[in-house]
PQR file with spaces between the fields and no chain letter, atoms N, CA, C, O and H, PARSE charges and radii, in Angstrom:
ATOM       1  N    UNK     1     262.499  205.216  217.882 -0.4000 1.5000
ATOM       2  CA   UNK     1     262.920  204.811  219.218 -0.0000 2.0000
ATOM       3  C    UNK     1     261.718  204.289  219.992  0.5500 1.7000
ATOM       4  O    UNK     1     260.672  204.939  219.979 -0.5500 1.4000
ATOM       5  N    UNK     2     261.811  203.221  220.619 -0.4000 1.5000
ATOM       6  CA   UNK     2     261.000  202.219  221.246 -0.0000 2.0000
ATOM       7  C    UNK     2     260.937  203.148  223.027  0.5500 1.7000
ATOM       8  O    UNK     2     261.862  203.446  223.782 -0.5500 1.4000
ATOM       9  H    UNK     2     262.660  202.694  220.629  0.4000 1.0000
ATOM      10  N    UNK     3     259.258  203.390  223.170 -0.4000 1.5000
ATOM      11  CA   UNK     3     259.262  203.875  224.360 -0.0000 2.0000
ATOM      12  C    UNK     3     259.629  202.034  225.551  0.5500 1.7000
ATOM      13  O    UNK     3     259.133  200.927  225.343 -0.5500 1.4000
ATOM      14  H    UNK     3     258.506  203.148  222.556  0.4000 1.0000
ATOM      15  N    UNK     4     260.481  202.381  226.516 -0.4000 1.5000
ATOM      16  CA   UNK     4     260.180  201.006  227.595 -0.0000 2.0000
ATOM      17  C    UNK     4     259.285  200.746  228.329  0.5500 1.7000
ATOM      18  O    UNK     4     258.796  201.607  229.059 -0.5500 1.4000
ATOM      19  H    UNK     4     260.884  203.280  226.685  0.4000 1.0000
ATOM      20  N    UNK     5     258.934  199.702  228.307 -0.4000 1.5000
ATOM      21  CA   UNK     5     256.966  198.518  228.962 -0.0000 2.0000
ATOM      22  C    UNK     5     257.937  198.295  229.861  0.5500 1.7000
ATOM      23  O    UNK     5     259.152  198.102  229.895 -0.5500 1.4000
ATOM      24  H    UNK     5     259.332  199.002  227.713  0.4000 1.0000
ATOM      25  N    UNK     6     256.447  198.437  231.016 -0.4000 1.5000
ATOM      26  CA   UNK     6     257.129  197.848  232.433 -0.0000 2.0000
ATOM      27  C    UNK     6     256.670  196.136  232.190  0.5500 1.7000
ATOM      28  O    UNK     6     255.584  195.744  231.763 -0.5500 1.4000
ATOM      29  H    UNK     6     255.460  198.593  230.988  0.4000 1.0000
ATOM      30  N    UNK     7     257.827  195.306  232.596 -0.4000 1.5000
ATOM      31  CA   UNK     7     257.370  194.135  232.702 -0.0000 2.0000
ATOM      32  C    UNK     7     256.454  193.830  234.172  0.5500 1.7000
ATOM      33  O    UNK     7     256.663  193.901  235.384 -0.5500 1.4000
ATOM      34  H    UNK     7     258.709  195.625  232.943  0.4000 1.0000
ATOM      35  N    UNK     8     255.608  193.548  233.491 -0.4000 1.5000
ATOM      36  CA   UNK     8     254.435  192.897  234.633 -0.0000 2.0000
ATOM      37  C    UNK     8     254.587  191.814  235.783  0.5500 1.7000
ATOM      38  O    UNK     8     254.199  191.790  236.951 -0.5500 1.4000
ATOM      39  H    UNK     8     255.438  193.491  232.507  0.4000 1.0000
ATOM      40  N    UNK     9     255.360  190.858  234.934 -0.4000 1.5000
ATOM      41  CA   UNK     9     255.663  190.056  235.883 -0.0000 2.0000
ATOM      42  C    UNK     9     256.424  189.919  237.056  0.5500 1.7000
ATOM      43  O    UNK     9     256.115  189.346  238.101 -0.5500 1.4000
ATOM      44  H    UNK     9     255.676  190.878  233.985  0.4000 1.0000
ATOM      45  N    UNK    10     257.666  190.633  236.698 -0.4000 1.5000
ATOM      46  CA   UNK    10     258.584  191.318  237.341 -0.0000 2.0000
ATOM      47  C    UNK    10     258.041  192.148  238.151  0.5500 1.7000
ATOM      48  O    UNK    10     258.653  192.257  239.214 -0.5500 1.4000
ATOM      49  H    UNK    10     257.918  191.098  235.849  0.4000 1.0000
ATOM      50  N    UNK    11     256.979  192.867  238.028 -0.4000 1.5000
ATOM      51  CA   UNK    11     256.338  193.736  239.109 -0.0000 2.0000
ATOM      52  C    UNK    11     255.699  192.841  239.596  0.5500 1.7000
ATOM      53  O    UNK    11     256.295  192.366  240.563 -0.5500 1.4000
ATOM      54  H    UNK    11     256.482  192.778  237.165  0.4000 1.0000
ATOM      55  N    UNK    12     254.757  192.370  239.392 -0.4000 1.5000
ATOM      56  CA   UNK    12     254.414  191.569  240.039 -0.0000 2.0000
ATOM      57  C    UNK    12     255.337  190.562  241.434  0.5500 1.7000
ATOM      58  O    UNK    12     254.803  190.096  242.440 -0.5500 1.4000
ATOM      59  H    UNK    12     254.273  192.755  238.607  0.4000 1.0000
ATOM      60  N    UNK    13     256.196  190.506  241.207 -0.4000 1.5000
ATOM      61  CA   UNK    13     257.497  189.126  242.088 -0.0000 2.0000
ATOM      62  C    UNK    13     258.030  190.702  243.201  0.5500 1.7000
ATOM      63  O    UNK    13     258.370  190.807  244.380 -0.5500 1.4000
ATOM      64  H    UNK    13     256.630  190.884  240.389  0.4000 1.0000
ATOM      65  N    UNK    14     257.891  191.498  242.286 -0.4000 1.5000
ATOM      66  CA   UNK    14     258.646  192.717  243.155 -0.0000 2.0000
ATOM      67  C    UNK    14     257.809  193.311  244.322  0.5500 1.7000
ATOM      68  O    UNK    14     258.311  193.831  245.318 -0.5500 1.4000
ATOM      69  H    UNK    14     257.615  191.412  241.329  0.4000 1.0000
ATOM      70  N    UNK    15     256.282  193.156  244.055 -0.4000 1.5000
ATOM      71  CA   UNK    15     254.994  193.509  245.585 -0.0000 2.0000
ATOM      72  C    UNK    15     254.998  192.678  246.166  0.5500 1.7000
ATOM      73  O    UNK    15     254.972  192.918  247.373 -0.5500 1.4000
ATOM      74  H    UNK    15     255.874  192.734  243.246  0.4000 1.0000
ATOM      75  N    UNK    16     255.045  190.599  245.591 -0.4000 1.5000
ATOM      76  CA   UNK    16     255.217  190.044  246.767 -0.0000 2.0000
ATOM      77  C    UNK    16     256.598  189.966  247.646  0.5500 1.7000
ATOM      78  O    UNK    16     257.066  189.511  248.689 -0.5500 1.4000
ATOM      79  H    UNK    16     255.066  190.404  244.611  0.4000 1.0000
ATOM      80  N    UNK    17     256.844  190.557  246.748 -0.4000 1.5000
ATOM      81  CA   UNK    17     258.597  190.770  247.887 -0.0000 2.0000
ATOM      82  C    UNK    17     257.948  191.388  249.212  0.5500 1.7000
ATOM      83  O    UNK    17     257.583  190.808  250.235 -0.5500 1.4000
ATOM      84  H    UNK    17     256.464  190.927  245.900  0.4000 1.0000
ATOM      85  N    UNK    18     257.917  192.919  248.834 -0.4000 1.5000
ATOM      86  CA   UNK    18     257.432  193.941  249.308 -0.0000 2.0000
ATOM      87  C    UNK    18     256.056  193.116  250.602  0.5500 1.7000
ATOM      88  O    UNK    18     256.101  193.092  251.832 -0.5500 1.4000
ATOM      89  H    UNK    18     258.214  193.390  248.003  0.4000 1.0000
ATOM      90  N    UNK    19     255.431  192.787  250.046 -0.4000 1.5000
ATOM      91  CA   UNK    19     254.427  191.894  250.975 -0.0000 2.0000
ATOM      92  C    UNK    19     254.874  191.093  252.092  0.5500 1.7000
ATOM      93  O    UNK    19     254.294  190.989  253.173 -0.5500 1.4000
ATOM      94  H    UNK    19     255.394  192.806  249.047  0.4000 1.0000
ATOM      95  N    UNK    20     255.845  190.592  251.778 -0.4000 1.5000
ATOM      96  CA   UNK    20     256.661  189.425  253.072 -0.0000 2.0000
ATOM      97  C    UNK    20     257.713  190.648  253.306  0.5500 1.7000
ATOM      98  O    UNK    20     258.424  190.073  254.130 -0.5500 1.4000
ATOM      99  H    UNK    20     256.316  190.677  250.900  0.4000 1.0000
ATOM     100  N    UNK    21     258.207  191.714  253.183 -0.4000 1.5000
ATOM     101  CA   UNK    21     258.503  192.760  253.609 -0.0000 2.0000
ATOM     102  C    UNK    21     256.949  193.276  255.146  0.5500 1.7000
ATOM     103  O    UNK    21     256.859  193.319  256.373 -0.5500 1.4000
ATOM     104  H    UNK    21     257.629  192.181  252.514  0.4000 1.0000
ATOM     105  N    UNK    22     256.469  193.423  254.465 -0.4000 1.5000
ATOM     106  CA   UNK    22     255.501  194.316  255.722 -0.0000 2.0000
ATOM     107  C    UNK    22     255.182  193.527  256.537  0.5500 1.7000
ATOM     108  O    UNK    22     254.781  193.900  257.640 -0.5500 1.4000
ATOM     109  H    UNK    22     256.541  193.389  253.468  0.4000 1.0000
ATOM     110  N    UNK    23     255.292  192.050  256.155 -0.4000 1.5000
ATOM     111  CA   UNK    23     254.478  190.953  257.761 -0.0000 2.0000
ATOM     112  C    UNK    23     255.618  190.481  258.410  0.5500 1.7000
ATOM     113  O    UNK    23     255.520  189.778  259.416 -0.5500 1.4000
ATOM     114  H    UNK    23     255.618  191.747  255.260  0.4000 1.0000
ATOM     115  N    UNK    24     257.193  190.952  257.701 -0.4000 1.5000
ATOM     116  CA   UNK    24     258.357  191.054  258.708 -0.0000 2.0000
ATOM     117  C    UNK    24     258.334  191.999  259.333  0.5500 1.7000
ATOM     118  O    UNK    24     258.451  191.976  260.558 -0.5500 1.4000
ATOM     119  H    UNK    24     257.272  191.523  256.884  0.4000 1.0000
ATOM     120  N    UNK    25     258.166  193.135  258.601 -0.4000 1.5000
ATOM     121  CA   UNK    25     258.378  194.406  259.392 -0.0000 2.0000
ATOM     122  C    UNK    25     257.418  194.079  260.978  0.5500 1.7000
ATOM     123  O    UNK    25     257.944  194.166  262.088 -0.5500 1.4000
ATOM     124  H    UNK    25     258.071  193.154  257.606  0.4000 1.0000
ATOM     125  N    UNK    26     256.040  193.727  260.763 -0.4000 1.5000
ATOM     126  CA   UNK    26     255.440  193.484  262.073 -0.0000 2.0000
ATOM     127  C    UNK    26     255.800  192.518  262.939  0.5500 1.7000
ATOM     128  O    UNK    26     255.666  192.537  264.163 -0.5500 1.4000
ATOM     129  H    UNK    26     255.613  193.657  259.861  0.4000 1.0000
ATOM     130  N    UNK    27     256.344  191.519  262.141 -0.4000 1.5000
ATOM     131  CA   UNK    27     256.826  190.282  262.842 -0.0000 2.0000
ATOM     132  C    UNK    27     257.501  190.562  263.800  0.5500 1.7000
ATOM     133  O    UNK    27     256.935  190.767  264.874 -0.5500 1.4000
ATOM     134  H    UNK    27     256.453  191.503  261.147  0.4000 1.0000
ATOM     135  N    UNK    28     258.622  190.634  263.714 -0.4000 1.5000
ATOM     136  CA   UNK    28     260.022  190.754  264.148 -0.0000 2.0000
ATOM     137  C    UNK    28     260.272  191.953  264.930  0.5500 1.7000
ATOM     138  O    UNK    28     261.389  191.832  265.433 -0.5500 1.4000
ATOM     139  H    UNK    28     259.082  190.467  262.841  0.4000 1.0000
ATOM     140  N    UNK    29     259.688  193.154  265.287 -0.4000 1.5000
ATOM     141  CA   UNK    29     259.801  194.003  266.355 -0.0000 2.0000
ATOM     142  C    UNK    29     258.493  193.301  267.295  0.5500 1.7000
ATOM     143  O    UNK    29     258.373  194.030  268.280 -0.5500 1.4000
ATOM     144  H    UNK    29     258.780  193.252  264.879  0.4000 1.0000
ATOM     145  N    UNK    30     257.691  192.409  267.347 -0.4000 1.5000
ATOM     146  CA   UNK    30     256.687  191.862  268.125 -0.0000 2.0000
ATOM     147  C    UNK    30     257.193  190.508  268.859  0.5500 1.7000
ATOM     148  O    UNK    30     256.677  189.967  269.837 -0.5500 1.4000
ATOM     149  H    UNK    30     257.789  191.817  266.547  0.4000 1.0000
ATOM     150  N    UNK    31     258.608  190.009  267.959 -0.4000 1.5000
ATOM     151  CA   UNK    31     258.911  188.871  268.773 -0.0000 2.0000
ATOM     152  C    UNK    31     260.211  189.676  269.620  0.5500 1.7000
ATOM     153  O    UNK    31     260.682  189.132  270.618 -0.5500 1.4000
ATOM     154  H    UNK    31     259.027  190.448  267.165  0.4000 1.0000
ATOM     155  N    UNK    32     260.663  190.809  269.209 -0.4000 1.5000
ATOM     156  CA   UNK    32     261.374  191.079  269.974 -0.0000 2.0000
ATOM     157  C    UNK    32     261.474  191.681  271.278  0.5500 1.7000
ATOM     158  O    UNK    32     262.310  191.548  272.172 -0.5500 1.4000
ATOM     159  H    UNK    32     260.280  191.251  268.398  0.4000 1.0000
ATOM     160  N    UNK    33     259.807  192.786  271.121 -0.4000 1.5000
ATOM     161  CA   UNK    33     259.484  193.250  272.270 -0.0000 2.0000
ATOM     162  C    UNK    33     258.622  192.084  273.696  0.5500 1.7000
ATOM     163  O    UNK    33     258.401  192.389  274.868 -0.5500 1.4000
ATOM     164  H    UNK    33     259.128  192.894  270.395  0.4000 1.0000
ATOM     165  N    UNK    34     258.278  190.563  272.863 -0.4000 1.5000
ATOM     166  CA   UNK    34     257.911  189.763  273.790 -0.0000 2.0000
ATOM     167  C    UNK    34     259.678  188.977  274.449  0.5500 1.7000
ATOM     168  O    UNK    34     259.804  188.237  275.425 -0.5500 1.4000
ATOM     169  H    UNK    34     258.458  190.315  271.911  0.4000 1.0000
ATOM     170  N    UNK    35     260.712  189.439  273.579 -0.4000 1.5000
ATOM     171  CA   UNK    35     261.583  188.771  274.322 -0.0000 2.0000
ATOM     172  C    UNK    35     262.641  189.779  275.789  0.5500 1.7000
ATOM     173  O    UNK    35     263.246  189.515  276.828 -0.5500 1.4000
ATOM     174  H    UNK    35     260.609  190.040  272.786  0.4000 1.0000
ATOM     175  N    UNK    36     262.342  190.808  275.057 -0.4000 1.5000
ATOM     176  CA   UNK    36     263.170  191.793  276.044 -0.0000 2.0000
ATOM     177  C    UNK    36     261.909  192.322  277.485  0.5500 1.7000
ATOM     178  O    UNK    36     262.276  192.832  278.544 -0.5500 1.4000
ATOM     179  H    UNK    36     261.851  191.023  274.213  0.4000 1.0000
ATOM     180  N    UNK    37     260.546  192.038  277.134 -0.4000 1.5000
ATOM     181  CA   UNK    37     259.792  191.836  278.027 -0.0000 2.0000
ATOM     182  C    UNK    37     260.071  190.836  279.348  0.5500 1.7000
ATOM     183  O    UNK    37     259.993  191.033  280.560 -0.5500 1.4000
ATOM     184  H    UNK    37     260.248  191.624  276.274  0.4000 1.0000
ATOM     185  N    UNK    38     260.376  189.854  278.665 -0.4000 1.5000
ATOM     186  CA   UNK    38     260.453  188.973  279.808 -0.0000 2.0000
ATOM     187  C    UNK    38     262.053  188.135  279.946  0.5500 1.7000
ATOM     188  O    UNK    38     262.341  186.976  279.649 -0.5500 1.4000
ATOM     189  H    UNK    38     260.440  189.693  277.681  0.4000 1.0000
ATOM     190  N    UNK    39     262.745  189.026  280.404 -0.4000 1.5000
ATOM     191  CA   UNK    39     264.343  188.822  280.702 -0.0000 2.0000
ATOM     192  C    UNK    39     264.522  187.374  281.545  0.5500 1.7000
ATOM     193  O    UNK    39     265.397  186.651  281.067 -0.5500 1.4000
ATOM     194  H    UNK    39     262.511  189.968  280.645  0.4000 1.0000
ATOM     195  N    UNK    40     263.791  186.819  282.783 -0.4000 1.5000
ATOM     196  CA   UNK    40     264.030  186.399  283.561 -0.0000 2.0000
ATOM     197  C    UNK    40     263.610  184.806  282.726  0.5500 1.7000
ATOM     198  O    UNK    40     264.255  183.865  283.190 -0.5500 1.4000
ATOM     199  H    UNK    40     263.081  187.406  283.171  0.4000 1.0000
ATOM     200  N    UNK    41     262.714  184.464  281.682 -0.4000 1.5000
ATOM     201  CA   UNK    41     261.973  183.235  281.560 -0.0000 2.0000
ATOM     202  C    UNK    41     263.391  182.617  280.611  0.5500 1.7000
ATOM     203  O    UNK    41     264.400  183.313  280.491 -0.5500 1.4000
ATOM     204  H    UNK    41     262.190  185.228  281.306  0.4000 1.0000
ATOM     205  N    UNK    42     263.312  181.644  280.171 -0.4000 1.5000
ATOM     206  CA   UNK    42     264.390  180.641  279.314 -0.0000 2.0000
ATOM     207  C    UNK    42     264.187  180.640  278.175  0.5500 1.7000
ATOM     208  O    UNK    42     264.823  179.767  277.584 -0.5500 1.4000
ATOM     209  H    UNK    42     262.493  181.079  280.269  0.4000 1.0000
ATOM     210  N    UNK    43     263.440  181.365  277.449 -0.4000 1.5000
ATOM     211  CA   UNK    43     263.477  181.895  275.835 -0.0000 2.0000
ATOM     212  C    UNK    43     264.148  182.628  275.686  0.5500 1.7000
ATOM     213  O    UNK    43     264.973  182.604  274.773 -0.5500 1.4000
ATOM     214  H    UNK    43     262.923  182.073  277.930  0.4000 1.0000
ATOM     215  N    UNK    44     264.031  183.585  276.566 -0.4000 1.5000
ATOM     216  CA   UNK    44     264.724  185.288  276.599 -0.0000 2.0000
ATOM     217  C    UNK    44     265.897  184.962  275.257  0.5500 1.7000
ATOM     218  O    UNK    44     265.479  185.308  274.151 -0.5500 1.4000
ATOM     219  H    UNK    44     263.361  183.604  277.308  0.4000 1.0000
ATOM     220  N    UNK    45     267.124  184.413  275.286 -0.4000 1.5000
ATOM     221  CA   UNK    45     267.976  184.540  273.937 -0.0000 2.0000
ATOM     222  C    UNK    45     267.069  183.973  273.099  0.5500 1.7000
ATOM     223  O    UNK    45     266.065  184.680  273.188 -0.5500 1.4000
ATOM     224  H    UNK    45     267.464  184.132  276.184  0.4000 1.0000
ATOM     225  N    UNK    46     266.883  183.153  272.391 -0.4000 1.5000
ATOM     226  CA   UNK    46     266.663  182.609  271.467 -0.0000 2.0000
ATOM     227  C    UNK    46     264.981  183.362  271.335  0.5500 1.7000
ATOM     228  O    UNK    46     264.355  182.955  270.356 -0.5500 1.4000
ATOM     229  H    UNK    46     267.699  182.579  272.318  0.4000 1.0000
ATOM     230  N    UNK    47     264.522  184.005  271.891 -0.4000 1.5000
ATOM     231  CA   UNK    47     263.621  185.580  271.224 -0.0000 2.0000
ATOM     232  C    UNK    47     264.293  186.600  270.704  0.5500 1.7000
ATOM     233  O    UNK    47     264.014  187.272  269.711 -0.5500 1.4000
ATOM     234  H    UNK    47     265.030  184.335  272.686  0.4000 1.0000
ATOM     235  N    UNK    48     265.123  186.670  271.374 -0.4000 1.5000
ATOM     236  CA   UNK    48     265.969  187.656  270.920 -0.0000 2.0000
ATOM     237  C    UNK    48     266.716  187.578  269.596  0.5500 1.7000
ATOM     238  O    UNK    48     266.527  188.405  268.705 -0.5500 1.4000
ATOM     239  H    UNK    48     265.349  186.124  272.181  0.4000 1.0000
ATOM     240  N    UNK    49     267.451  186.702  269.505 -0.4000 1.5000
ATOM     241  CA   UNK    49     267.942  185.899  268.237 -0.0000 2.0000
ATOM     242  C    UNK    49     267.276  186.123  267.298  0.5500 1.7000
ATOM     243  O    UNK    49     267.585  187.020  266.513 -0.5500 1.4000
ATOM     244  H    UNK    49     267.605  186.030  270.229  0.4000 1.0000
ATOM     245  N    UNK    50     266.106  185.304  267.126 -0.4000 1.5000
ATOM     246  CA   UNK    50     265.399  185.101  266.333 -0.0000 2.0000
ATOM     247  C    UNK    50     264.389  186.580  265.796  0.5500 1.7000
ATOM     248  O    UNK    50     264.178  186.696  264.589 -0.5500 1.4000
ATOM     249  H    UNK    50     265.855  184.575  267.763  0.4000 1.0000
ATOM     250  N    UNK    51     263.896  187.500  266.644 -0.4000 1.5000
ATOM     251  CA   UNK    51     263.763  189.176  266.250 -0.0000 2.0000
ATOM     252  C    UNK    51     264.463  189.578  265.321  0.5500 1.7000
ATOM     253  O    UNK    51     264.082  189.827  264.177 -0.5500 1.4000
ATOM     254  H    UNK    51     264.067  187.405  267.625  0.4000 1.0000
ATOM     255  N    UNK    52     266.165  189.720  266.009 -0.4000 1.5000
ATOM     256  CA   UNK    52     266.807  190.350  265.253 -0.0000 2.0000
ATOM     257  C    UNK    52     267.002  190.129  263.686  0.5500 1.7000
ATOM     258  O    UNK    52     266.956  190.971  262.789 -0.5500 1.4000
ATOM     259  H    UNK    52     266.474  189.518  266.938  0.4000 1.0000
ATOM     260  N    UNK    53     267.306  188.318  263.586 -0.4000 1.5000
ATOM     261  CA   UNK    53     266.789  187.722  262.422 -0.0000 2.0000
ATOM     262  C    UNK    53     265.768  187.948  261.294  0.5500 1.7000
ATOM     263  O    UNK    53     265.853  187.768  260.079 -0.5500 1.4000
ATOM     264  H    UNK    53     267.343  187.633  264.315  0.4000 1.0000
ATOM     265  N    UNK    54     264.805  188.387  262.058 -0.4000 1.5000
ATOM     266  CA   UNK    54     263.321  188.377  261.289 -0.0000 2.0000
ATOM     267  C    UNK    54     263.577  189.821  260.717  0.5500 1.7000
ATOM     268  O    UNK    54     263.507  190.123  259.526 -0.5500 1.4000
ATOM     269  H    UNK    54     264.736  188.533  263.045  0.4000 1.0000
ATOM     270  N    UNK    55     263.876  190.639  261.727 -0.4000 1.5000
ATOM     271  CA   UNK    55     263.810  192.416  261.597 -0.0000 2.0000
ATOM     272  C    UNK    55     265.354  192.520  260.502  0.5500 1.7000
ATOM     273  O    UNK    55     265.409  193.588  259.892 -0.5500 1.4000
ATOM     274  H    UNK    55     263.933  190.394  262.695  0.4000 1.0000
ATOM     275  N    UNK    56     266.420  191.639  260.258 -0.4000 1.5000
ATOM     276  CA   UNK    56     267.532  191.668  259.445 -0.0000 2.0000
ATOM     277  C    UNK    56     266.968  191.171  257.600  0.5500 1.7000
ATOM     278  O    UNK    56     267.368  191.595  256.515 -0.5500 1.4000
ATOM     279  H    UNK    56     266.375  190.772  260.753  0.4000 1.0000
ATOM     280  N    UNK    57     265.919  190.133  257.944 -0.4000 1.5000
ATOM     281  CA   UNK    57     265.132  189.592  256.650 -0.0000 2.0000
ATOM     282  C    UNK    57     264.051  190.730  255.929  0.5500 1.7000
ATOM     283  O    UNK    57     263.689  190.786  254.753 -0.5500 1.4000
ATOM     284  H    UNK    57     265.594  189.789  258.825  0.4000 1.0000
ATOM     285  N    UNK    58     263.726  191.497  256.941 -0.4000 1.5000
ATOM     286  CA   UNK    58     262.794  192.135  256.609 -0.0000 2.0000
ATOM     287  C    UNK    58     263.165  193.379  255.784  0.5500 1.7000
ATOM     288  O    UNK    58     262.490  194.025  254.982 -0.5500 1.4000
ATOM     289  H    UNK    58     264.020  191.450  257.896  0.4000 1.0000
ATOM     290  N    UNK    59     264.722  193.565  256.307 -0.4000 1.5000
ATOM     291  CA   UNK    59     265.410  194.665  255.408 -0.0000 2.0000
ATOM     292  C    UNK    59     265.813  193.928  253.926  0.5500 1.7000
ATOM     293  O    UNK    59     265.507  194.341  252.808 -0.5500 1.4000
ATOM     294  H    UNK    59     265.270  193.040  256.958  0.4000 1.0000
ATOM     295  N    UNK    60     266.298  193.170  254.137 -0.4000 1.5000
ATOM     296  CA   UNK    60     267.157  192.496  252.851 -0.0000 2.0000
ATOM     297  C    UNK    60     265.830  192.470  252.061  0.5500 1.7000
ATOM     298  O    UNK    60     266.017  193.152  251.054 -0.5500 1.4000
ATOM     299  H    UNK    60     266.546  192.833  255.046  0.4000 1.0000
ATOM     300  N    UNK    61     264.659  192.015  252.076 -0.4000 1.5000
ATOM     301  CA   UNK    61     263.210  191.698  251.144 -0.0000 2.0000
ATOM     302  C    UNK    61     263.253  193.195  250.803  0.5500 1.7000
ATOM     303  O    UNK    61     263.262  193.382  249.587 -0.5500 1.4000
ATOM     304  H    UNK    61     264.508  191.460  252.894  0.4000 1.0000
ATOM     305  N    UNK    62     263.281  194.273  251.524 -0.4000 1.5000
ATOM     306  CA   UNK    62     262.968  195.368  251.263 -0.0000 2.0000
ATOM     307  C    UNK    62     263.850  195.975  250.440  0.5500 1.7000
ATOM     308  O    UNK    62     263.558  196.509  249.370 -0.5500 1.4000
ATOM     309  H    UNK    62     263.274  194.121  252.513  0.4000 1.0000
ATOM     310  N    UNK    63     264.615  195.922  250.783 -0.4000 1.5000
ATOM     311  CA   UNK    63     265.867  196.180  249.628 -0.0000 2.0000
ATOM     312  C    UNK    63     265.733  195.415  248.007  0.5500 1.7000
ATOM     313  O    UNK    63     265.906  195.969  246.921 -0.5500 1.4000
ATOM     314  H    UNK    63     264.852  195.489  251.653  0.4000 1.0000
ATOM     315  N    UNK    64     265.381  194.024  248.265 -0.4000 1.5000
ATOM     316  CA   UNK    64     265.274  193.404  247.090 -0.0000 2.0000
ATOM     317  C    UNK    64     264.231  193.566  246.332  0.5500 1.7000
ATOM     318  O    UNK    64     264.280  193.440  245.108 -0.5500 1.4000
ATOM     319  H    UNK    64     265.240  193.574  249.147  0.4000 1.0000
ATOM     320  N    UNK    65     262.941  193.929  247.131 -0.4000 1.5000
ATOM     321  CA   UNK    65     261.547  193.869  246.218 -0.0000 2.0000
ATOM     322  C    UNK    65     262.195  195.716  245.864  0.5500 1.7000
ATOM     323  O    UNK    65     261.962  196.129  244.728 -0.5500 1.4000
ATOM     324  H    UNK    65     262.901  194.031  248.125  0.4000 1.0000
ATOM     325  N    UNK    66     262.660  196.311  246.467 -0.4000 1.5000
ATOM     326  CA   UNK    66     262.752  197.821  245.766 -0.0000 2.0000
ATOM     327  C    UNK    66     263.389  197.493  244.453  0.5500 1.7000
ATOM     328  O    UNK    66     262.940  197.818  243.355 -0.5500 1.4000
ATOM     329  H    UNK    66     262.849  195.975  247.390  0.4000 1.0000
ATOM     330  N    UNK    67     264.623  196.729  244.711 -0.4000 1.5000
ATOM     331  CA   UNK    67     265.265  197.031  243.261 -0.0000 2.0000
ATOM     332  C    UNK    67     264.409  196.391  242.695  0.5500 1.7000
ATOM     333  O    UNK    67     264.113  196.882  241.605 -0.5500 1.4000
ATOM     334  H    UNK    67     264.988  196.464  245.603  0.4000 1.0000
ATOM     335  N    UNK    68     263.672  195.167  243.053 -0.4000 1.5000
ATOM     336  CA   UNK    68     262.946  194.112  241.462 -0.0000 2.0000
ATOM     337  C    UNK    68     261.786  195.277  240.898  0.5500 1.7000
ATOM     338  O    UNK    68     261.364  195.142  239.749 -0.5500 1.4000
ATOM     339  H    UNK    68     263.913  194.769  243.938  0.4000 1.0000
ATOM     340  N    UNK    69     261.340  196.313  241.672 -0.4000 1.5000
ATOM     341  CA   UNK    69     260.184  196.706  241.255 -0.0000 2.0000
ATOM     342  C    UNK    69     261.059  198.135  240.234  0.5500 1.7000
ATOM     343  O    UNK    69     260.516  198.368  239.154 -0.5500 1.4000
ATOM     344  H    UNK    69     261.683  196.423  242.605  0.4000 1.0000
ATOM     345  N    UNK    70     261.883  198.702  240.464 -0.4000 1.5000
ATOM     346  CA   UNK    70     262.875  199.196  239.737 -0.0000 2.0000
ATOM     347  C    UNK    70     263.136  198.795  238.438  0.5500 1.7000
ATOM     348  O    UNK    70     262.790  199.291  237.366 -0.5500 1.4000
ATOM     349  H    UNK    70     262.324  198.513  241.342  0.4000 1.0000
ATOM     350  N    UNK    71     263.955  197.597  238.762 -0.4000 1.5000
ATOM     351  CA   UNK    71     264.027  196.838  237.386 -0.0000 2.0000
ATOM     352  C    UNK    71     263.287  196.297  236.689  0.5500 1.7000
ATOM     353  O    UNK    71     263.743  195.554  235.819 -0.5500 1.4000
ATOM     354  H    UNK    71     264.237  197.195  239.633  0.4000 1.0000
ATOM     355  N    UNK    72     261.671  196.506  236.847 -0.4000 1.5000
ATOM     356  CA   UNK    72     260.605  196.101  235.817 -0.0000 2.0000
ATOM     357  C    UNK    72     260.186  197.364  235.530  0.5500 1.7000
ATOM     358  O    UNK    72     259.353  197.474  234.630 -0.5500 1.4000
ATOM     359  H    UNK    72     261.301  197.109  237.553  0.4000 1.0000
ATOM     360  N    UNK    73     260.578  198.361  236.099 -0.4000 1.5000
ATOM     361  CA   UNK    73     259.919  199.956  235.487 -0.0000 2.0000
ATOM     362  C    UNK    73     260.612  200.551  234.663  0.5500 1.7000
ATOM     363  O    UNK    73     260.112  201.242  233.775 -0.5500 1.4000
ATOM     364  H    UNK    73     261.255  198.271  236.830  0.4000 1.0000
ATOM     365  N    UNK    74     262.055  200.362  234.839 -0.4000 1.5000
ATOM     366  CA   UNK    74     263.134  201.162  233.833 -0.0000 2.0000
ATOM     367  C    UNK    74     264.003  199.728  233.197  0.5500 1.7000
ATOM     368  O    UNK    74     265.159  199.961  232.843 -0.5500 1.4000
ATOM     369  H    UNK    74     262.461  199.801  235.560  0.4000 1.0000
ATOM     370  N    UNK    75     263.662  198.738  233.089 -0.4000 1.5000
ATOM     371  CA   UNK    75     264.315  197.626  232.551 -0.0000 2.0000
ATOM     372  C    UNK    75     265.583  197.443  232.952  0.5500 1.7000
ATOM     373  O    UNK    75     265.797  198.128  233.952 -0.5500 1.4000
ATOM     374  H    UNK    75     262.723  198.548  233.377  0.4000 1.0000
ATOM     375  N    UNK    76     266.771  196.652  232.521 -0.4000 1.5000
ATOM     376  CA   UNK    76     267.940  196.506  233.259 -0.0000 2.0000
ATOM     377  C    UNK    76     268.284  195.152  233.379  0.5500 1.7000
ATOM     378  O    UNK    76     269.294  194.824  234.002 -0.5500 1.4000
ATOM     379  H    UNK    76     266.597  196.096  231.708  0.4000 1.0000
């Protein structure tokens, strides 16, 4: 019986997930707290919008680089 190799490459695709994971994670609560900061100026929605967006991407990467890094450790 064949022990299972993590594929490398696959790990590899799975940290830069994870990587554009963490500069959303900062992103996107920083455009959001500059939009709910300033209620009164004419960005105000479309900061807002666009936060929630960033902070919604930042989950989905996170979710995805988890499983890719998953599926290069236990194959699948």
């Amino acid at each position: 019986m064949e022990t299972p190799k993590t594929n490398k490459n696959l790990l590899v695709e799975g940290l830069k997930m994870m990587g554009i994971t963490l500069f959303l994670m900062f992103l996107g609560p920083l455009i959001l707290h500059a939009g709910f900061s300033n209620p009164e100026k004419p960005l105000y929605i479309p900061l807002i919008i666009t936060g929630v967006l960033i902070c919604s991407a930042a989950i989905y990467f996170g979710f995805k680089g988890i499983r890719t890094i998953m599926k290069s450790l236990f194959g699948g």
